[in-house]
N, C-alpha and C positions, 0 to 999 in steps of 0.2 A: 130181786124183789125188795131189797132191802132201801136201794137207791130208788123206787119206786115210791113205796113206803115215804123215802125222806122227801119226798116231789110233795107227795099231798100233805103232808103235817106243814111243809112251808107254804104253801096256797094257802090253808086253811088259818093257820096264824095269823094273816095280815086281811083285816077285813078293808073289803074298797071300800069307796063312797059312795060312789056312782052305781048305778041296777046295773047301766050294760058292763063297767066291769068287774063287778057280780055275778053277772052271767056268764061271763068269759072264763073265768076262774071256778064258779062251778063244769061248764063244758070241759075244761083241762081237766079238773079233779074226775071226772065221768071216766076219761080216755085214761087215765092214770090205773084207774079201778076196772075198765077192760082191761087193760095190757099186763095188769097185774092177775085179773082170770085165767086171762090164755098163758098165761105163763105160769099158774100153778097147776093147770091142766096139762103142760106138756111136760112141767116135769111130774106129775102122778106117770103118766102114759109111759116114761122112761123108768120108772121107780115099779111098775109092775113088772118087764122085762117080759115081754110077748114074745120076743124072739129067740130071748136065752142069751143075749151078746154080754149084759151087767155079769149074769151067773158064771159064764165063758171068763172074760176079765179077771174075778173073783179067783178062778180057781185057779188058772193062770199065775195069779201073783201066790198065793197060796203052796202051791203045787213048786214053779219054777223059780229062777233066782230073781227078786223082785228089782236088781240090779240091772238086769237085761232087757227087760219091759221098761226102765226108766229110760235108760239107752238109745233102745228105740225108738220111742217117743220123745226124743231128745233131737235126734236124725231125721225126723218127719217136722220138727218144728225147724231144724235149721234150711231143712231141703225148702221148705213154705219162705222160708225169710231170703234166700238164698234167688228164688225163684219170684220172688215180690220184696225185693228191695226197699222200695219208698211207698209201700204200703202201710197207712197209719193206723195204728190201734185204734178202737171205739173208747171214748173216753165218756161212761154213763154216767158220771156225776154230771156233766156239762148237757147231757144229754136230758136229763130232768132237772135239773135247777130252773127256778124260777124266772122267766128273762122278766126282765124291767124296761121301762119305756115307753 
């Protein structure tokens, strides 16, 4: 949200000259401010825990050695990396920065 956030304050800073692209840069700011809806909508949806899996988690580390859960989850990232190799991370600063040109 936050690199969202930093998307529209940099659109918003730099006023154009020209309507259309005024217009172009309101349109981006629009799509910025959905993407930033549905995505505090899907995390409310996960921060209510319908299913119980957050509260499971929770009691998990609570309960067990919170060393063994790291572990695991340690072994599930290397088996991912291990199994996708030359797959590149999402880099969301690039991903909302303002392009020029």
């Amino acid at each position: 949200l936050e690199r969202l956030e930093q998307g529209i304050a940099d659109r918003v800073r730099e006023e154009p000259k020209h309507i259309r692209d005024r217009l172009n840069r309101d349109h981006e700011i629009a799509q910025l401010l959905d993407q930033i809806q549905r995505q505090s909508s899907n995390l409310l949806n996960l921060y209510k825990d319908e299913n119980g899996t957050r509260a499971g988690e929770l009691q998990e580390l609570n309960t067990g050695d919170p060393f063994d859960a790291f572990y695991k989850q340690l072994g599930d990232i290397r088996e991912h990396h291990a199994r996708y190799p030359n797959e590149q991370a999402e880099n969301s600063e690039q991903r909302y920065k303002q392009k020029r040109g």
